[in-house]
Structures are given as C-alpha cells and as structure tokens.
KEKE-3310 file (N, C-alpha, C; in steps of 0.2 Angstrom, whole numbers, plus 5000, padded with zeros to 4 digits):
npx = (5059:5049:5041:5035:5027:5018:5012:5006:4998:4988:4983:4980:4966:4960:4956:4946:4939:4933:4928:4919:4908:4905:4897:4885:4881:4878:4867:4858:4853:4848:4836:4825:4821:4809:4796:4793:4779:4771:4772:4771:4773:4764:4771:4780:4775:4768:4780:4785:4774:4775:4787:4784:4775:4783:4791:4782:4778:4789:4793:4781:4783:4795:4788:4781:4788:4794:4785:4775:4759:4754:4747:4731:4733:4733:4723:4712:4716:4713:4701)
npy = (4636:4640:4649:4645:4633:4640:4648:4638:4635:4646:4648:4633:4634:4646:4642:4633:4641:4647:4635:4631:4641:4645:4631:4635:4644:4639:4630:4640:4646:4634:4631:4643:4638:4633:4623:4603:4599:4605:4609:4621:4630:4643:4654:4656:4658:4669:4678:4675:4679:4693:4699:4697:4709:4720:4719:4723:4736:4741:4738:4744:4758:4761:4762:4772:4782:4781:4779:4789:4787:4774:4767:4772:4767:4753:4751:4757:4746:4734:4735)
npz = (4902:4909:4903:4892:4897:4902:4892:4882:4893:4892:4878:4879:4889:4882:4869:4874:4881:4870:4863:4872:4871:4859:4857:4865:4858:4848:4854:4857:4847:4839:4849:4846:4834:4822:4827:4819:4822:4831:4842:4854:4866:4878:4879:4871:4858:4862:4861:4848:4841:4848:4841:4829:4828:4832:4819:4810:4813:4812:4796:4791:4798:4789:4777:4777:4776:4766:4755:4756:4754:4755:4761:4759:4744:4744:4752:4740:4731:4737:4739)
capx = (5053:5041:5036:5033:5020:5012:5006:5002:4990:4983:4982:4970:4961:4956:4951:4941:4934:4930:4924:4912:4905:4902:4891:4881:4879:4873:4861:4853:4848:4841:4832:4821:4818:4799:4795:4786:4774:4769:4771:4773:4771:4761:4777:4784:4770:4768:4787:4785:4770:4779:4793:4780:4770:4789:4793:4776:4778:4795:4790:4776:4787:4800:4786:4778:4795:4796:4779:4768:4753:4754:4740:4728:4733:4732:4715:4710:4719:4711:4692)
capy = (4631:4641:4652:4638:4629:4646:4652:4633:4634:4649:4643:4629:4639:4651:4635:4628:4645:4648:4629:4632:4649:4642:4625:4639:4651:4634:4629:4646:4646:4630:4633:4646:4634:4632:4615:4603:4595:4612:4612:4627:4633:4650:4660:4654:4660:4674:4680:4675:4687:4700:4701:4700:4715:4723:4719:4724:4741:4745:4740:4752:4766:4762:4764:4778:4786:4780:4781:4792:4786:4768:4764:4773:4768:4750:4752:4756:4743:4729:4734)
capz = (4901:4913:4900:4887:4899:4903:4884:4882:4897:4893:4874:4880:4892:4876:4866:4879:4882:4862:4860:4875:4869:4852:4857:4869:4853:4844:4857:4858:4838:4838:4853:4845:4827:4823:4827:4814:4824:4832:4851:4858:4874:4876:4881:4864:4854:4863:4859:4843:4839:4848:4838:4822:4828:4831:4813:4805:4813:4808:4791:4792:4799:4782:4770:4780:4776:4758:4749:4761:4754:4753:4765:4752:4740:4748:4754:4735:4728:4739:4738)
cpx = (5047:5036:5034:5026:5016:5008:5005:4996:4986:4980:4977:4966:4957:4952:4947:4936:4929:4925:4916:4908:4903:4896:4886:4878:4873:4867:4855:4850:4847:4837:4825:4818:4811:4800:4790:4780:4770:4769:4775:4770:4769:4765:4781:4782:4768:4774:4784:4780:4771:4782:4789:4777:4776:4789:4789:4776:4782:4797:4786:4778:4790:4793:4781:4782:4797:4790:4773:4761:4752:4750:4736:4728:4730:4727:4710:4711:4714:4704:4689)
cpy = (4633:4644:4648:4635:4635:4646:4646:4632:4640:4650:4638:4631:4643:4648:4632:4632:4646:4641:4631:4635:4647:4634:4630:4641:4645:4631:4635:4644:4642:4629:4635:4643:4634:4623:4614:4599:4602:4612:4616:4629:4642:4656:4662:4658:4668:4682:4681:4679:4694:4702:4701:4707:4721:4724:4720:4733:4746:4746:4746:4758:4767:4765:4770:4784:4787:4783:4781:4790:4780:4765:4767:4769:4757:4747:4752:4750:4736:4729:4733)
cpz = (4904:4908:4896:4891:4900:4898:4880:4886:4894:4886:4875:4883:4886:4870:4870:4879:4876:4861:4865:4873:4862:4852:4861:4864:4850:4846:4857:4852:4839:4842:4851:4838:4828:4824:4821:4817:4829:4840:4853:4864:4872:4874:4874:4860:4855:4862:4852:4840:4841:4842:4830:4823:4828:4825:4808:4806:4811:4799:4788:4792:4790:4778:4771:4777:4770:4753:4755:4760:4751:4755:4760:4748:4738:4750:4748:4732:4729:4739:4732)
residu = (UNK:UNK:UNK:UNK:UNK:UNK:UNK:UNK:UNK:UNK:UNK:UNK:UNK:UNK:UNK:UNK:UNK:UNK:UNK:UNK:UNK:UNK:UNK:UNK:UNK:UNK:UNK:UNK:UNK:UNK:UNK:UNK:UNK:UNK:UNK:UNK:UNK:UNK:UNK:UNK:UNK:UNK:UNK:UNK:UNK:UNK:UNK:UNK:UNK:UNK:UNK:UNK:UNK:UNK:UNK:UNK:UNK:UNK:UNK:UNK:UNK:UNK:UNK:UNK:UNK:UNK:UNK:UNK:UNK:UNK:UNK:UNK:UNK:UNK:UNK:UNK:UNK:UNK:UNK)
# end
C-alpha cells in the first residue's frame, strides 16, 4: 500500500504544479494586452516601442536580403 500512496502524492504534486504554471502563463499574456481606455505607464510604452523598433529592423534586414533595392524603389514610389 506504500507504493500506491507515494505515485498518488506525487501525482497530485505534478497537478498542482502544472495547474499553478498554467494560471502564471495566463496572467503573464494578459498582463501585456493593450488596454481600451489607454492607460499606460511610461515603462509600458516604452517596451512597446522598443519591441516595434526591434520588429521594424528585422523586417528591414529581411527585405534588405530579399529585394536589395526596395528602399529606392520606395523613395520613388512615394514622391
């Protein structure tokens, strides 16, 4: 009977540990949501334009890598 209660405890132990670790996961992603009423803290904002300037650059590199002259052509297009 020892082993029977052991690899039940440790059974609910590994459920408790996966439930806990999934409500954390869940609060994390709605943490970062955009709000609609727009209150953000500086820090917020300032994240978030980071991580645009990231994702404007890697873009850039991609099409730097793809179609070398897309700024040109870009530059023409829009005047």
């Amino acid at each position: 009977m020892g082993v029977f209660e052991f690899i039940i405890s440790i059974v609910a132990m590994a459920l408790g540990a996966i439930t806990i670790w999934i409500f954390l996961l869940r609060k994390s992603r709605g943490s970062s949501n955009i709000e609609p009423q727009g209150n953000y803290d500086m820090r917020e904002l300032s994240a978030m334009a980071e991580s645009l300037g990231d994702r404007i650059d890697t873009l850039e590199a991609i099409l730097d890598a793809e179609v070398p002259d897309w700024r040109e052509q870009n530059e023409h297009g829009g005047s």
